[in-house]
N, CA, C and O atoms as a GROMACS GRO file, in nm:
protein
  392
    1UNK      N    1   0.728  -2.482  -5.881
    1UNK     CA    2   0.788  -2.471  -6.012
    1UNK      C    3   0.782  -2.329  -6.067
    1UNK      O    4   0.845  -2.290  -6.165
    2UNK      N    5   0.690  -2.246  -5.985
    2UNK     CA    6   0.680  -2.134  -6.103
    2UNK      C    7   0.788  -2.042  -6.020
    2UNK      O    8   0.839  -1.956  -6.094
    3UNK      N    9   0.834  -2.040  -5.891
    3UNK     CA   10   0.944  -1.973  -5.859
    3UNK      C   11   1.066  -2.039  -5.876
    3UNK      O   12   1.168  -2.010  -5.813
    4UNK      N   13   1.058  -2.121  -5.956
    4UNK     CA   14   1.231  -2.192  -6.021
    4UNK      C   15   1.296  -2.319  -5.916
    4UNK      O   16   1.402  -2.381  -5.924
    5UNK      N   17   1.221  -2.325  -5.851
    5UNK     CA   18   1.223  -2.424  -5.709
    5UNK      C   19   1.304  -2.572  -5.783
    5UNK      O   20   1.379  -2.638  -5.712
    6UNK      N   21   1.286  -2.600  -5.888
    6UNK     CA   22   1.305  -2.725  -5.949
    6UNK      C   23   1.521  -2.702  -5.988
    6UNK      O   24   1.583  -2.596  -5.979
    7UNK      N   25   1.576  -2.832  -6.024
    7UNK     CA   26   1.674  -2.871  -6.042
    7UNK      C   27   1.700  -2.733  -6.136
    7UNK      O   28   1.800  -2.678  -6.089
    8UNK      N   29   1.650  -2.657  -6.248
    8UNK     CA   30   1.697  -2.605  -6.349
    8UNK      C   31   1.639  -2.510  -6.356
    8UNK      O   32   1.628  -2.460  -6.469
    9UNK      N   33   1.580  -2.447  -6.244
    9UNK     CA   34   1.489  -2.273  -6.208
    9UNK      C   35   1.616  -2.168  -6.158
    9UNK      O   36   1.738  -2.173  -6.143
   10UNK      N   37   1.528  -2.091  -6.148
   10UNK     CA   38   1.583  -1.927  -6.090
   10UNK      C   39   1.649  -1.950  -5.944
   10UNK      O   40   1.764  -1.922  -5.910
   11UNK      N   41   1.549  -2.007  -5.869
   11UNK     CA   42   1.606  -2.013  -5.702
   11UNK      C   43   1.672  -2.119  -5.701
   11UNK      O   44   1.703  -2.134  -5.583
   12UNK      N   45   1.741  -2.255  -5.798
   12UNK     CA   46   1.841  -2.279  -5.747
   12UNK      C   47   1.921  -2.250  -5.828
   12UNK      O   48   2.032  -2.289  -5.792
   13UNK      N   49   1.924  -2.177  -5.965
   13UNK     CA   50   2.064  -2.086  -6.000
   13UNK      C   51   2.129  -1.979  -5.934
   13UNK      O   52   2.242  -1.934  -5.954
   14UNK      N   53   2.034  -1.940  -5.842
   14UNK     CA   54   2.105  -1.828  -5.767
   14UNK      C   55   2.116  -1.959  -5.608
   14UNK      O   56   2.153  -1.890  -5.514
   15UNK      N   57   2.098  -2.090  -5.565
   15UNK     CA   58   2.149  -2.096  -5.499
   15UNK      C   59   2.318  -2.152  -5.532
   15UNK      O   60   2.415  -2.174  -5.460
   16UNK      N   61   2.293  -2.159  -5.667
   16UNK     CA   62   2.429  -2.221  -5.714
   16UNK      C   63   2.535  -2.120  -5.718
   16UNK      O   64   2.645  -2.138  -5.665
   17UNK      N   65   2.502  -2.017  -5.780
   17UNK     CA   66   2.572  -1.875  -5.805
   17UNK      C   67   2.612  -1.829  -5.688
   17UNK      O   68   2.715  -1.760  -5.693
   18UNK      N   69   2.559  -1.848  -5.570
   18UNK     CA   70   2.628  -1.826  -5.443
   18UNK      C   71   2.731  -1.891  -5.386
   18UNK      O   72   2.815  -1.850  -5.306
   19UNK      N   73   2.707  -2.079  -5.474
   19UNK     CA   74   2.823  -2.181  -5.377
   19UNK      C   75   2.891  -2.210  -5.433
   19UNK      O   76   2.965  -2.296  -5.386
   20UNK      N   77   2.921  -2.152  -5.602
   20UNK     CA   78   3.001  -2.217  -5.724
   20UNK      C   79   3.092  -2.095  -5.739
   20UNK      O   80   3.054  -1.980  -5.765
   21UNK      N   81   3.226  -2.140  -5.719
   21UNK     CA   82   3.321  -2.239  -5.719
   21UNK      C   83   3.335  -2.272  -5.548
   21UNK      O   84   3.310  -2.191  -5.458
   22UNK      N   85   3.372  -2.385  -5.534
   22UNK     CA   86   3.366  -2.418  -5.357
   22UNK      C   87   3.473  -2.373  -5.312
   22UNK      O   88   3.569  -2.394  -5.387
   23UNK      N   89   3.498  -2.314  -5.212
   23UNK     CA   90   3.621  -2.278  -5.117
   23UNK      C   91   3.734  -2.366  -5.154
   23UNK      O   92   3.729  -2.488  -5.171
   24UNK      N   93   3.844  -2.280  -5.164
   24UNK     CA   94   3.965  -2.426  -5.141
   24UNK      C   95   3.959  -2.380  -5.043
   24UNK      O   96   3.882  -2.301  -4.988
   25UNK      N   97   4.121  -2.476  -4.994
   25UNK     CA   98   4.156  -2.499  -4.892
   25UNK      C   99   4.144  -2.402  -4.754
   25UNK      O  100   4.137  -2.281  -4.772
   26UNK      N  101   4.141  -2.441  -4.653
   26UNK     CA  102   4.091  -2.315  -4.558
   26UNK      C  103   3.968  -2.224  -4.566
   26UNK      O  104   3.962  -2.114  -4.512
   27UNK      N  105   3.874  -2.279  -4.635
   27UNK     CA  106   3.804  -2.178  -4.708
   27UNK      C  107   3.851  -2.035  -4.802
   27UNK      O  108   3.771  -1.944  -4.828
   28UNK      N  109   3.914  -2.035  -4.821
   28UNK     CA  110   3.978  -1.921  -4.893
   28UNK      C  111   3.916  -1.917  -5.052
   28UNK      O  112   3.892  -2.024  -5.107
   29UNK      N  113   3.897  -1.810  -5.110
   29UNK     CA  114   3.857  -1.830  -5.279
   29UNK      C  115   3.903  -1.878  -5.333
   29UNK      O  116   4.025  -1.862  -5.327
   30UNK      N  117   3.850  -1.975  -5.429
   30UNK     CA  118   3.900  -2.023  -5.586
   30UNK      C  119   4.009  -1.923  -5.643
   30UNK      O  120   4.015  -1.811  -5.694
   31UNK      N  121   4.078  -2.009  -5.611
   31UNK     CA  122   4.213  -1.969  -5.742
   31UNK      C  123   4.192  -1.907  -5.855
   31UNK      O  124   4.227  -1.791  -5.875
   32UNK      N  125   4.121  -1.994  -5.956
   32UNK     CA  126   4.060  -1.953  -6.072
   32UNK      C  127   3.930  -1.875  -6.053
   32UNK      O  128   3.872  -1.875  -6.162
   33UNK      N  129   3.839  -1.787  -5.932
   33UNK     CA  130   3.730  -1.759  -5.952
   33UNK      C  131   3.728  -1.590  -5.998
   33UNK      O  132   3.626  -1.542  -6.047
   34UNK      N  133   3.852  -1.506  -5.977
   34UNK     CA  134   3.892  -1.385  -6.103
   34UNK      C  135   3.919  -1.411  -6.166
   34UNK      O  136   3.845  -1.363  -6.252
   35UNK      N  137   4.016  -1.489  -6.227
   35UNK     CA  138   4.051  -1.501  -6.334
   35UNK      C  139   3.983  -1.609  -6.452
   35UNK      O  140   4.020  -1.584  -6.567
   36UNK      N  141   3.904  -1.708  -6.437
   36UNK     CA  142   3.797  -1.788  -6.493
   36UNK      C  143   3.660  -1.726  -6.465
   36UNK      O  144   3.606  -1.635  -6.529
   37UNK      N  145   3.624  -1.776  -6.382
   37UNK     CA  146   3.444  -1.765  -6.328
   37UNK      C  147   3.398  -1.639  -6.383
   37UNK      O  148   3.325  -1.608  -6.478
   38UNK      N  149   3.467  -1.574  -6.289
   38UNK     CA  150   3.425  -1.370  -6.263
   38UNK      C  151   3.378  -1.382  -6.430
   38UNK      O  152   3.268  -1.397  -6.483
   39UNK      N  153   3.516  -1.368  -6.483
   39UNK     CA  154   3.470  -1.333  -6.651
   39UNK      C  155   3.373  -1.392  -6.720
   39UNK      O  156   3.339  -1.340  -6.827
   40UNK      N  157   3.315  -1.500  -6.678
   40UNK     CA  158   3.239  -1.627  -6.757
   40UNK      C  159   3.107  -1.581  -6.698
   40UNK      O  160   3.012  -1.606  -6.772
   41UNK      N  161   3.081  -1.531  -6.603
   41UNK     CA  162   2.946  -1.495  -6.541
   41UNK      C  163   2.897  -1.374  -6.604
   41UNK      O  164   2.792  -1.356  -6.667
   42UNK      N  165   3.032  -1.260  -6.564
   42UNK     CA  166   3.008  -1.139  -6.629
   42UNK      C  167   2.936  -1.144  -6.813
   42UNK      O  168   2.830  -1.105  -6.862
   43UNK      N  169   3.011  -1.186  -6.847
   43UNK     CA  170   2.962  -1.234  -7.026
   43UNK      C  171   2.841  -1.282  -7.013
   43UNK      O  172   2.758  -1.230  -7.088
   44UNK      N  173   2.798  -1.380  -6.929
   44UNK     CA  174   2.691  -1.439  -6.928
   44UNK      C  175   2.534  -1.372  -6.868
   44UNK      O  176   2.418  -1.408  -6.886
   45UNK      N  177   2.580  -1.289  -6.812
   45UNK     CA  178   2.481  -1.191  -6.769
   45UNK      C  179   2.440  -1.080  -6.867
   45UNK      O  180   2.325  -1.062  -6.906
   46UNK      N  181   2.558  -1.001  -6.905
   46UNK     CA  182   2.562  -0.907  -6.994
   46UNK      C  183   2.499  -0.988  -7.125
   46UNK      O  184   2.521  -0.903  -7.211
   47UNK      N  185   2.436  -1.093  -7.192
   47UNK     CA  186   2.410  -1.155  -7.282
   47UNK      C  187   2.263  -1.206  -7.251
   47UNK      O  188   2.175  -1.203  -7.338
   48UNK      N  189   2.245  -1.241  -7.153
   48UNK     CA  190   2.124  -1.205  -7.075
   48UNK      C  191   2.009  -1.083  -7.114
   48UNK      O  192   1.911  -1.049  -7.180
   49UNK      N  193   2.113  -1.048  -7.012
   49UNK     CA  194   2.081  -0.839  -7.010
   49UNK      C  195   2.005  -0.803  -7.157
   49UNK      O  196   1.885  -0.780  -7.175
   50UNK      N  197   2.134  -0.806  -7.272
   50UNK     CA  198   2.066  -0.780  -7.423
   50UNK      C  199   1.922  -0.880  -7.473
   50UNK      O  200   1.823  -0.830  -7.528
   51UNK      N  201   1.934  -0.998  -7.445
   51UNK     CA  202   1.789  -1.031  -7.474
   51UNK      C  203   1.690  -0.951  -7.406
   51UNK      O  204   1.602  -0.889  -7.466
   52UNK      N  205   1.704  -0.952  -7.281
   52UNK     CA  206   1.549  -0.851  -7.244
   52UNK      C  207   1.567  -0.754  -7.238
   52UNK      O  208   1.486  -0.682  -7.180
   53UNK      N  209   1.699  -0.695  -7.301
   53UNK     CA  210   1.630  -0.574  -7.366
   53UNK      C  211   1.582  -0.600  -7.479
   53UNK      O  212   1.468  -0.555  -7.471
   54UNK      N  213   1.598  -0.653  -7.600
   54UNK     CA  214   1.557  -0.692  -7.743
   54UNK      C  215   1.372  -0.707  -7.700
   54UNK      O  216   1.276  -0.664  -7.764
   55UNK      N  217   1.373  -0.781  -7.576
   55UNK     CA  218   1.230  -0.776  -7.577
   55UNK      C  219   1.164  -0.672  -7.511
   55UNK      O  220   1.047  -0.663  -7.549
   56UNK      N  221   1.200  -0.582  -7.418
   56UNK     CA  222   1.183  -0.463  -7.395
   56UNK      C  223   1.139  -0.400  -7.527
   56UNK      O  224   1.022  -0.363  -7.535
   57UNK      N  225   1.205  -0.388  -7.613
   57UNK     CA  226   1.221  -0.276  -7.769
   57UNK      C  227   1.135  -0.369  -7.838
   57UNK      O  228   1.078  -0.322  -7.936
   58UNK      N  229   1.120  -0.453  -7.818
   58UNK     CA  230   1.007  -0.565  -7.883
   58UNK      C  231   0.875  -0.505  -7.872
   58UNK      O  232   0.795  -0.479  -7.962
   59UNK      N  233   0.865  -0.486  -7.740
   59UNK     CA  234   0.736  -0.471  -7.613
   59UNK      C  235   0.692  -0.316  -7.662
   59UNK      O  236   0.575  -0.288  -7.684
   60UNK      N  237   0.809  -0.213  -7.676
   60UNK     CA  238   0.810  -0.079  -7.666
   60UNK      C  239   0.751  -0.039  -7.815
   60UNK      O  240   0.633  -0.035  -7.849
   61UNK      N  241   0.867  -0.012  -7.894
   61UNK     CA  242   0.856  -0.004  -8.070
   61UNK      C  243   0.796  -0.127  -8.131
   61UNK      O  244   0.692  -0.084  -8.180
   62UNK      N  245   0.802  -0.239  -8.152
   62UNK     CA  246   0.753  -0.359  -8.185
   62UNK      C  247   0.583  -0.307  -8.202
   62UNK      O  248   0.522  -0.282  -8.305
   63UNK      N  249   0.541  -0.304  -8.073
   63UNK     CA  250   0.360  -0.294  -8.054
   63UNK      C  251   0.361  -0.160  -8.122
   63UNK      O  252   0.256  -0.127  -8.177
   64UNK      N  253   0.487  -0.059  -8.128
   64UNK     CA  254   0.416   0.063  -8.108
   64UNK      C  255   0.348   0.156  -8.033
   64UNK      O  256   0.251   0.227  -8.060
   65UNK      N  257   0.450   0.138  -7.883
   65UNK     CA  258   0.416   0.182  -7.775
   65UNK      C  259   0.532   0.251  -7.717
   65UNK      O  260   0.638   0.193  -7.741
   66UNK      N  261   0.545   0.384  -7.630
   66UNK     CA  262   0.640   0.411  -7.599
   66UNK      C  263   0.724   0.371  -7.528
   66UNK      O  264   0.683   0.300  -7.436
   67UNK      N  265   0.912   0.404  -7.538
   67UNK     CA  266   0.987   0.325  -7.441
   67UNK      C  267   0.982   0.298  -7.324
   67UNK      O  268   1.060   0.214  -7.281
   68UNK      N  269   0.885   0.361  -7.236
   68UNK     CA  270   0.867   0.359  -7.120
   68UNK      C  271   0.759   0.234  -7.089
   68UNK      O  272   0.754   0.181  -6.978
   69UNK      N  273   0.674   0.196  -7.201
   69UNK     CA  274   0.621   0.046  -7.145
   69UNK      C  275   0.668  -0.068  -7.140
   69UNK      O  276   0.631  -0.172  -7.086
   70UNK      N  277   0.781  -0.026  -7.221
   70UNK     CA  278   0.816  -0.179  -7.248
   70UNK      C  279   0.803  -0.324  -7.130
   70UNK      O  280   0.798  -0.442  -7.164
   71UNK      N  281   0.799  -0.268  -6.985
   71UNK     CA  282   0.828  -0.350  -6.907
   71UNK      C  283   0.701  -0.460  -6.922
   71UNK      O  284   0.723  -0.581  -6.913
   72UNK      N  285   0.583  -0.412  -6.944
   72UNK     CA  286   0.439  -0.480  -6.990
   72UNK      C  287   0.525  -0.620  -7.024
   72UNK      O  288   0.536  -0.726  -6.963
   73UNK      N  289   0.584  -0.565  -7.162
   73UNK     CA  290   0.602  -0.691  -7.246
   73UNK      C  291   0.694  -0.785  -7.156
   73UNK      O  292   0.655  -0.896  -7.118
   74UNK      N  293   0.785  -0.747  -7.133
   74UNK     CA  294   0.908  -0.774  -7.038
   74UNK      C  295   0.818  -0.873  -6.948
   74UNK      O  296   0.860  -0.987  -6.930
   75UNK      N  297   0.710  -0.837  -6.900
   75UNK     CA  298   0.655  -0.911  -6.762
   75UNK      C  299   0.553  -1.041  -6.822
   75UNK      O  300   0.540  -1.148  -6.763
   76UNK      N  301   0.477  -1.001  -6.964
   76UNK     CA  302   0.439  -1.082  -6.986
   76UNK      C  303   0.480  -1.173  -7.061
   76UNK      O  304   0.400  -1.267  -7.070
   77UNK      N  305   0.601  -1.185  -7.136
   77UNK     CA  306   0.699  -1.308  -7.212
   77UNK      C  307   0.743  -1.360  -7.062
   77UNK      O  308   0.741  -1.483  -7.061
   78UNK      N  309   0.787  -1.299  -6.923
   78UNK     CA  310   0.848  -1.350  -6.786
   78UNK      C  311   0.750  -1.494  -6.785
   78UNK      O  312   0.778  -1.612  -6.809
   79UNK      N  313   0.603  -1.415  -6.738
   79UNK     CA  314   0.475  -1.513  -6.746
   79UNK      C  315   0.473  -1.629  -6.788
   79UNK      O  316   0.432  -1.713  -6.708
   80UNK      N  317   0.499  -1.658  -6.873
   80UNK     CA  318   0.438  -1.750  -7.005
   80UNK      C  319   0.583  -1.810  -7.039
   80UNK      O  320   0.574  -1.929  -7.067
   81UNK      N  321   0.713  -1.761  -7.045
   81UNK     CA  322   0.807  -1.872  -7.015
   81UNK      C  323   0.816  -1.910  -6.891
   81UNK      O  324   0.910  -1.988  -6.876
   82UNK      N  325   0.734  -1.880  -6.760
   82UNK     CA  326   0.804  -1.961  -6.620
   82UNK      C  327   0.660  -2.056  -6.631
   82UNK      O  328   0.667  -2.162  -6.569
   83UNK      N  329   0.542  -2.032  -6.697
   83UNK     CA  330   0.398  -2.134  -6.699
   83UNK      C  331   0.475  -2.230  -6.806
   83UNK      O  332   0.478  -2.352  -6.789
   84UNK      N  333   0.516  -2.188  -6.881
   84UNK     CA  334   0.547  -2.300  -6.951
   84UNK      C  335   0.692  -2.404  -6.966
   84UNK      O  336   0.703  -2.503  -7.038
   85UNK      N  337   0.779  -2.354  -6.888
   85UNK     CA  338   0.894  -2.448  -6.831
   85UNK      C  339   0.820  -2.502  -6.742
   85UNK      O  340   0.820  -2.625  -6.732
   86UNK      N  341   0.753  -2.434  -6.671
   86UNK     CA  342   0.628  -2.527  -6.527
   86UNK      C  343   0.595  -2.649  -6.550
   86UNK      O  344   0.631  -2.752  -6.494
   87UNK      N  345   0.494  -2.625  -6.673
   87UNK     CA  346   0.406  -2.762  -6.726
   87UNK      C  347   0.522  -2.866  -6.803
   87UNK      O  348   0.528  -2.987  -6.781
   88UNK      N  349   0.583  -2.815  -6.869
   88UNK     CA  350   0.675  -2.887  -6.963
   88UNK      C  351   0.766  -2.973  -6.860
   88UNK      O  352   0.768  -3.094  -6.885
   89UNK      N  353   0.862  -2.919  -6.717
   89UNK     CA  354   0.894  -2.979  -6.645
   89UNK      C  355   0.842  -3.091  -6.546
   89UNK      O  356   0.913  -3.183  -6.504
   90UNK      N  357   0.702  -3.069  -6.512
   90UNK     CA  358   0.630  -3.104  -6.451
   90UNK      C  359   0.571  -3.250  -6.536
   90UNK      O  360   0.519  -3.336  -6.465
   91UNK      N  361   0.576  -3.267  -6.638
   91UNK     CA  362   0.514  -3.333  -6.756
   91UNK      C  363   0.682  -3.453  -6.753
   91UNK      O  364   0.702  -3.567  -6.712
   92UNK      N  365   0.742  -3.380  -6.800
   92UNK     CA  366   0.886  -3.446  -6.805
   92UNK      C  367   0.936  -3.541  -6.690
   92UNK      O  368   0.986  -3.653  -6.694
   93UNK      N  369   0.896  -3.436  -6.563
   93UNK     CA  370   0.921  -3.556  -6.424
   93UNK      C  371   0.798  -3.633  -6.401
   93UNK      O  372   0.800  -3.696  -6.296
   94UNK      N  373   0.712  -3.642  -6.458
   94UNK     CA  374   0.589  -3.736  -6.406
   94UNK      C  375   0.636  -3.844  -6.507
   94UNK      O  376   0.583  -3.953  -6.487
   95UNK      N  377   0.705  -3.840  -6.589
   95UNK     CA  378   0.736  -3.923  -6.739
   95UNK      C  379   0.878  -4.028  -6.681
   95UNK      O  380   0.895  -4.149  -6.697
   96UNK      N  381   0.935  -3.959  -6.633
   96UNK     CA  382   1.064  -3.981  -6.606
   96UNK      C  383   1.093  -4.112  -6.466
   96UNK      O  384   1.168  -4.208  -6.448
   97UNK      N  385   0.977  -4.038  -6.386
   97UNK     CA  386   0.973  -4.094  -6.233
   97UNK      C  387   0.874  -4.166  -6.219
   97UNK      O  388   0.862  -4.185  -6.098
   98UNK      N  389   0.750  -4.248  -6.307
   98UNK     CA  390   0.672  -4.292  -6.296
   98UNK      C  391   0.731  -4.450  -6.323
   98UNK      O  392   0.654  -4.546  -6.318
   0.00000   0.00000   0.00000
């Protein structure tokens, strides 16, 4: 769970991000995957991106530390949201599947 292993983690959004949208026909690309997807990912990353930076500048100016630490913070909000989707998921499927 803490490397995203589960239905709604990191390692299988990037195994999804690799197989989404499926080949049409012949294997050839999605029709719609420039002109839909591409753009919908791009936005979605770039929106991403600005939260950790917000917490970067959080981490950096926030504490009162220079821009160059920010990654500290960066690594330790990483921490403590993947421990705690962990337990919370882990809690949820023992609830669910019991």
């Amino acid at each position: 769970h803490m490397l995203g292993a589960n239905d709604t983690g990191s390692l299988f959004a990037m195994l999804w991000w690799s197989q989404f949208p499926d080949a049409g026909a012949g294997g050839k690309c999605d029709k719609a995957f420039y002109k839909k997807w591409l753009p919908l990912r791009v936005k979605h990353n770039a929106f991403v991106l600005s939260l950790w930076a917000c917490i970067w500048l959080l981490g950096s100016y926030g504490l009162g530390r220079p821009l160059s630490e920010g990654w500290r913070f960066v690594l330790c909000v990483s921490l403590f949201i993947r421990i705690g989707f962990a337990l919370a998921w882990m809690f949820i499927a023992n609830f669910n599947h019991s």
